[in-house]
C-alpha positions as CSV (number, residue, x, y, z in Angstrom):
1,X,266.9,-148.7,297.9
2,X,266.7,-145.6,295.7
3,X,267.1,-143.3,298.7
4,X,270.3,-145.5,300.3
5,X,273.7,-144.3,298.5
6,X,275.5,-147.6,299.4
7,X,272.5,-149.7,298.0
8,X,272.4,-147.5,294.6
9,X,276.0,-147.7,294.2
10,X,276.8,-151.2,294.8
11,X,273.4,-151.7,292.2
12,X,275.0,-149.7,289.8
13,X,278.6,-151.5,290.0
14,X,276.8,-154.9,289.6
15,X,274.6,-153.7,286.6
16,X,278.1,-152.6,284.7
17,X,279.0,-156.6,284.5
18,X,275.3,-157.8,283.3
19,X,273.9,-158.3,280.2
20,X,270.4,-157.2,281.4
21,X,269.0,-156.5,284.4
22,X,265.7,-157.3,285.9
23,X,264.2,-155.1,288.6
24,X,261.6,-157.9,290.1
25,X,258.7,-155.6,291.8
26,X,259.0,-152.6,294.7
27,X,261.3,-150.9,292.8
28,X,259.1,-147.5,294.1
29,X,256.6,-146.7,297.0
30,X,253.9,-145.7,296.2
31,X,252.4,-146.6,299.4
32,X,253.4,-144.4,301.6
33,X,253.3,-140.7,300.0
34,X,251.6,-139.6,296.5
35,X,252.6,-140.8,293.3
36,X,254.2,-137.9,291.5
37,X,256.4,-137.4,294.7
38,X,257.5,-140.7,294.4
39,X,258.5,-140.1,290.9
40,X,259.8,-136.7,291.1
41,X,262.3,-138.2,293.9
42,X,263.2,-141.4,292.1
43,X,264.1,-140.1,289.0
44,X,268.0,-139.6,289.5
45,X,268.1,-142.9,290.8
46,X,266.8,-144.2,288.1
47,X,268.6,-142.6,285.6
48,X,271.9,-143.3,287.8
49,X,270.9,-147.1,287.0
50,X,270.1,-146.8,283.1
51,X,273.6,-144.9,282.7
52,X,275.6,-147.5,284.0
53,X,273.4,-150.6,282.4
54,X,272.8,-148.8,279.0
55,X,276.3,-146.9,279.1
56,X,279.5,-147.4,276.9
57,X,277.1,-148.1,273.5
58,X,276.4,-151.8,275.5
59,X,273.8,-152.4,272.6
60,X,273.0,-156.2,274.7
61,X,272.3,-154.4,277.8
62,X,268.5,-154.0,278.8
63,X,266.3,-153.4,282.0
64,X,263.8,-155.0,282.4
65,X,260.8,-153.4,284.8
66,X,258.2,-156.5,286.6
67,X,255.1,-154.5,289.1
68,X,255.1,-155.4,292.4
69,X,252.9,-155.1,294.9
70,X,254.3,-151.9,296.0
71,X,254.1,-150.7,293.1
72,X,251.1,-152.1,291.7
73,X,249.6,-148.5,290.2
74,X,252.8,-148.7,287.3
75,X,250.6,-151.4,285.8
76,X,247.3,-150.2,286.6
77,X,246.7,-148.2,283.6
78,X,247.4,-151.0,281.5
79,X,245.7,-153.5,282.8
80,X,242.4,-151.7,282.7
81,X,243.3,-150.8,278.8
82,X,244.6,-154.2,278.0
83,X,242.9,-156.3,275.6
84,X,240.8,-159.2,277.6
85,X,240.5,-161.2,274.8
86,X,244.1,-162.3,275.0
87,X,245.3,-163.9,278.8
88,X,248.5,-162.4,280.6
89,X,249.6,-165.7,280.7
90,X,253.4,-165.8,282.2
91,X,255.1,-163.0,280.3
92,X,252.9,-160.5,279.2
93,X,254.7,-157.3,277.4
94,X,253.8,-154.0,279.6
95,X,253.0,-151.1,276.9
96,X,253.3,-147.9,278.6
97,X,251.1,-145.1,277.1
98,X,252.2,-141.1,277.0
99,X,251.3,-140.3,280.5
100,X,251.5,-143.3,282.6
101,X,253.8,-143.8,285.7
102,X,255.4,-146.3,283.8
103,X,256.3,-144.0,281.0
104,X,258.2,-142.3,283.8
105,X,260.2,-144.7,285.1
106,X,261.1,-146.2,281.7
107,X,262.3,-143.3,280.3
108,X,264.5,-142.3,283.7
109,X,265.8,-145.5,283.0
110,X,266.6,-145.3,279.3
111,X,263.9,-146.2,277.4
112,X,263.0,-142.5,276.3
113,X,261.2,-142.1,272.8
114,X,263.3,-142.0,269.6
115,X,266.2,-143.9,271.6
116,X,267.2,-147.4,271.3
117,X,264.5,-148.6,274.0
118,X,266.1,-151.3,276.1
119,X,264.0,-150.4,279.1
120,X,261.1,-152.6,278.9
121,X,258.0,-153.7,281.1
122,X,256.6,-157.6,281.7
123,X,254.0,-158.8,284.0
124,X,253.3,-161.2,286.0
125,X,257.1,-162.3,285.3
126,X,259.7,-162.7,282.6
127,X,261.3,-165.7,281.2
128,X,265.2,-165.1,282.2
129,X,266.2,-168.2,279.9
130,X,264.6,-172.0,279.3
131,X,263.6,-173.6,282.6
132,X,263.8,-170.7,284.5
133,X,261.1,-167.8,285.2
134,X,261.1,-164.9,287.6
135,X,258.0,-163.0,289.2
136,X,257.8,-160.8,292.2
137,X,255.7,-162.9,294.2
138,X,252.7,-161.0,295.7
139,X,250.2,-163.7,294.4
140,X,251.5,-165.6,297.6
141,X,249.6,-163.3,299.5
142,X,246.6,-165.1,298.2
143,X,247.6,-168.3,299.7
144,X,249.8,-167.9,302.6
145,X,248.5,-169.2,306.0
146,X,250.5,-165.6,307.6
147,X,247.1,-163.3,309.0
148,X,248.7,-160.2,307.2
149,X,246.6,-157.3,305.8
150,X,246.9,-158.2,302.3
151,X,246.2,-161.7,302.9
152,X,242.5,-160.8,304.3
153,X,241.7,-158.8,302.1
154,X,242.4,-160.5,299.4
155,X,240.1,-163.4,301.0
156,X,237.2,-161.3,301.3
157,X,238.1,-159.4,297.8
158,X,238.2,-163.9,296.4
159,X,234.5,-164.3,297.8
160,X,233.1,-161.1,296.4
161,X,234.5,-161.7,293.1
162,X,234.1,-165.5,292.7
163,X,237.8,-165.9,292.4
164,X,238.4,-168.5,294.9
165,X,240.1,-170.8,293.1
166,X,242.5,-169.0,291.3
167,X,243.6,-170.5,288.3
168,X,245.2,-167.9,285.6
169,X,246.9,-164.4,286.6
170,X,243.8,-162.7,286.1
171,X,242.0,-164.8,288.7
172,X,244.9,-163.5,291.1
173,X,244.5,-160.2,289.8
174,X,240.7,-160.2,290.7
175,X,241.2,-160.6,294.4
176,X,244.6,-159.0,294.6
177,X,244.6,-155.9,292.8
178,X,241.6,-154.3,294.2
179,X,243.8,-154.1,297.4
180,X,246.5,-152.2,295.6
181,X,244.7,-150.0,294.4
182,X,243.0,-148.9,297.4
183,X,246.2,-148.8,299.8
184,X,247.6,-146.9,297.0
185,X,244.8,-144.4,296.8
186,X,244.9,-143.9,300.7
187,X,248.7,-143.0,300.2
188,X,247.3,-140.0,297.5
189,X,245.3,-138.2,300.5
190,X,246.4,-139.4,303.8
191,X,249.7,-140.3,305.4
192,X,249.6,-143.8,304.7
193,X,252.7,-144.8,306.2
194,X,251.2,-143.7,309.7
195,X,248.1,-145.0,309.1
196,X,249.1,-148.0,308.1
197,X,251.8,-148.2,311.1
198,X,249.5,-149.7,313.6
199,X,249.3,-153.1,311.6
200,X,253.1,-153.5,312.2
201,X,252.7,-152.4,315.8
202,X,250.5,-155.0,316.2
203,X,252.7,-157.7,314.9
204,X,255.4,-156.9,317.0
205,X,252.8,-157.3,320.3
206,X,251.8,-160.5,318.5
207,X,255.2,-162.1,318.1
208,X,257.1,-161.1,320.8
209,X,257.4,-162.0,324.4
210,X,256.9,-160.5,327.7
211,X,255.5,-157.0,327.9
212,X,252.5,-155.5,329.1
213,X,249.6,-157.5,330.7
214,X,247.4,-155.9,327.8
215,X,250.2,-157.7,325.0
216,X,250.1,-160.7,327.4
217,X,246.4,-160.7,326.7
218,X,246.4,-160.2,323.1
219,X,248.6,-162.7,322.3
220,X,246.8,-165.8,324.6
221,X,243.9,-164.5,322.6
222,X,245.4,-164.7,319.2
223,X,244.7,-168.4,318.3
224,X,241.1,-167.4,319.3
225,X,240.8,-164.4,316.5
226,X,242.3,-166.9,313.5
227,X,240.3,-169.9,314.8
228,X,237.3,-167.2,313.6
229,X,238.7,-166.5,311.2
230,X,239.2,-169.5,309.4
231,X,235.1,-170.5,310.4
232,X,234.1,-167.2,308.3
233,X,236.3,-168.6,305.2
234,X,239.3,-166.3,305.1
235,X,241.4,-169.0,305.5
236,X,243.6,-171.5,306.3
237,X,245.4,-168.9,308.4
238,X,247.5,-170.0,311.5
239,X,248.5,-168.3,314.5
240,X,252.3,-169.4,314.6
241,X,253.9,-165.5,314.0
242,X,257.8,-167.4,314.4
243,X,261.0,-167.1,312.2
244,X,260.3,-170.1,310.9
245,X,256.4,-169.4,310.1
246,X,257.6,-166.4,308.5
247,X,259.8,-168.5,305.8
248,X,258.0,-171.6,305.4
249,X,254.3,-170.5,304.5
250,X,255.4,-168.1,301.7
251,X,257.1,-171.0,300.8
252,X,254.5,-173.1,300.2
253,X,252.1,-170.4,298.8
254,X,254.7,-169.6,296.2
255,X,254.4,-173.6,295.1
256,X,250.9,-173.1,295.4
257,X,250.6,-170.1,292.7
258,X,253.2,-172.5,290.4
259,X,251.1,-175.3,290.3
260,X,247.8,-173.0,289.8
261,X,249.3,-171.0,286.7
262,X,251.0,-174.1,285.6
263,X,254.4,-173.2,285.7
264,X,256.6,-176.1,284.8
265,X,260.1,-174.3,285.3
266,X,263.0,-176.0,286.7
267,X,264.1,-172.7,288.9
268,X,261.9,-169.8,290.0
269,X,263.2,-166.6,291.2
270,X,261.1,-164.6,293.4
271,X,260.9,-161.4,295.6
272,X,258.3,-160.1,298.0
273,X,258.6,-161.8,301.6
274,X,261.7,-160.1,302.2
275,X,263.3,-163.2,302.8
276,X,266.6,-164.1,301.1
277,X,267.3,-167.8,299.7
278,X,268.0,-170.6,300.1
279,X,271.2,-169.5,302.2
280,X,273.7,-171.6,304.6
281,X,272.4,-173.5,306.8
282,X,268.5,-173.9,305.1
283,X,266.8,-176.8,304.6
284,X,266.8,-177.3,300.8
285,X,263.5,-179.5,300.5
286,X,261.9,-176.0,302.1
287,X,263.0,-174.6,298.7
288,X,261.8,-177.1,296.4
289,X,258.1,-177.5,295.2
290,X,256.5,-180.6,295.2
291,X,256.5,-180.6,291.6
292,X,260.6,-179.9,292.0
293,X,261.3,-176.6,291.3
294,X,263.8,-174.8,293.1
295,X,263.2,-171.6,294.2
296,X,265.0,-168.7,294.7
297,X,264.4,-165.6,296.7
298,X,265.7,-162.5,296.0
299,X,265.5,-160.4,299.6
300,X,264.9,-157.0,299.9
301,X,266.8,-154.0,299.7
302,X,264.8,-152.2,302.3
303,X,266.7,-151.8,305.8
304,X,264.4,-153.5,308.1
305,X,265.5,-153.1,311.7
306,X,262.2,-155.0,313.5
307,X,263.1,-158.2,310.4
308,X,266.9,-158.0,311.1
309,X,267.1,-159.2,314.8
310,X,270.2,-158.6,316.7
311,X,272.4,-159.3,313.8
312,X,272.2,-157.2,310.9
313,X,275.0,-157.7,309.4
314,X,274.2,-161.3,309.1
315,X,270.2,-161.4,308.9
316,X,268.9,-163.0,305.9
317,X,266.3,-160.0,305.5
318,X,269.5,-157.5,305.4
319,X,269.6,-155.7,302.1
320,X,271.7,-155.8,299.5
321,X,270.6,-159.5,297.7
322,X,270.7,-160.0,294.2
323,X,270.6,-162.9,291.9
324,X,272.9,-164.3,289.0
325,X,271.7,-166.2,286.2
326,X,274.1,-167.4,283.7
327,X,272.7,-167.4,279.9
328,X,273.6,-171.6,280.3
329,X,270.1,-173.2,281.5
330,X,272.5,-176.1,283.3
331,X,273.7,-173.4,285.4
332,X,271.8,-172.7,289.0
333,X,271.0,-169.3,289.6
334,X,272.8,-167.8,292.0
335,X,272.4,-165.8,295.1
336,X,274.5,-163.0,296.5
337,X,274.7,-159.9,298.7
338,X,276.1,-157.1,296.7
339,X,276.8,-154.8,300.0
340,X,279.1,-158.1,301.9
């Protein structure tokens, strides 16, 4: 997003109507190259956004920072200072000390020492008003049945650290963050992006069709690999790589985390899967938890040709997505594309 002028600037004209605005996880990489590159390269964009949120002497206006998985490492440094004593619970308050990424980014976006500070931090998620609660969403990838990277690791990161029933943030940090860290890490001495590439090489063998007698083979071996899989306890993970897996079992981990940390909101807004909705033409009982919360998903501003399909312009993992919530809790939040 922050290197894409047409992304930043239709940001920027939405943040000049809102009250506050919430940047829900991923707002940098910092998987791909080292941290202070990162930052050196996403400080204009950042400031462009806290000029036009923060501009004009809006005193009501604020930003409002939640970690991702993507960017994990902003939080890092206070999560290993944080006092245990006291759980994260739903909506913890991020304090960023003199020095840490997150210092960076807030004060790019406004939040500089000495100045009114209406750039501010929360993790796991943020109360937007009564009833409704927003998170970025990677503890799915403790739950989902998708056989992605994080979602293995994470299963063998549960056993070795006796978090396999999750039942509080921390239990999701225990066997989530671990991961972060260490994809992040590989970012700070290698070229993670290419290192990393042959995972999404390998999905696009998986779920495709056709092609070489060697992705023939893999793929009629596939349901083999997860079958394993599942007997060694990193499961339940399925085989089924289609459109449809790829919306419905996020789905149904993100009802999964709600139930575990309790969350007994009426709407949840949420991130990560890349995934925008509900939209046209969805089935709305695949957006509503058991418990009957209605979820949200905020899409990705990332311009993902192998997610996109043939149709871009109409793909529901195009970028540009962005949700409104109105101050009134009766009000549903509401989904748009900024860049239509």
């Amino acid at each position: 997003m922050l290197h894409d002028p047409a992304c930043l600037r239709a940001l920027c004209e939405a943040v000049a109507e809102a009250d506050r605005l919430v940047l829900l996880g991923d707002v940098l990489e910092l998987r791909e190259r080292p941290l202070r590159d990162v930052l050196d390269d996403a400080r204009p964009a950042l400031a462009a956004i806290g000029e036009t949120a923060l501009g004009d002497g809006r005193a009501a206006a604020e930003i409002v920072v939640v970690a991702g998985n993507h960017d994990h490492g902003l939080i890092e440094p206070w999560l290993r200072r944080r006092d245990r004593t006291s759980a994260l619970g739903l909506e913890a308050e991020v304090v960023a000390a003199s020095g840490d990424p997150l210092a960076v980014v807030l004060a790019a976006l406004g939040g500089q020492e000495g100045a009114a500070v209406r750039a501010r931090a929360r993790y796991p998620g943020i109360w937007l008003r009564d009833e409704t609660w927003a998170t970025h969403g990677h503890h799915v990838d403790r739950h989902t049945t998708l056989p992605i990277l994080e979602r293995l690791s994470a299963a063998v990161m549960a056993r070795l650290t006796a978090s396999r029933d999750p039942r509080s943030a921390e239990d999701y940090e225990a066997a989530l963050a671990p991961v972060y860290a260490w994809i992040e890490a590989l970012a700070e001495h290698t070229r993670a992006e290419r290192d990393l590439a042959g995972s999404a090489v390998a999905w696009r063998a998986l779920s495709g069709r056709g092609g070489s007698p060697r992705r023939r083979a893999l793929r009629a071996m596939f349901p083999a690999l997860i079958a394993g899989l599942n007997r060694a306890g990193l499961g339940p993970l399925r085989a089924d790589l289609s459109s449809a897996a790829l919306r419905r079992a996020p789905l149904a981990a993100i009802g999964e985390v709600l139930t575990r940390l309790g969350v007994g909101a009426r709407h949840v807004v949420f991130g990560h899967t890349h995934r925008a909705g509900p939209l046209p033409g969805d089935d709305p009982a695949e957006w509503t938890t058991a418990a009957g919360t209605r979820l949200v998903n905020a899409g990705s501003w990332v311009r993902d040709r192998g997610l996109a399909g043939g149709d871009p312009a109409r793909s529901p993992y195009r970028p540009g997505w962005a949700v409104w919530v109105d101050e009134d809790p009766a009000t549903a939040p509401e989904l748009v594309n900024l860049l239509d």
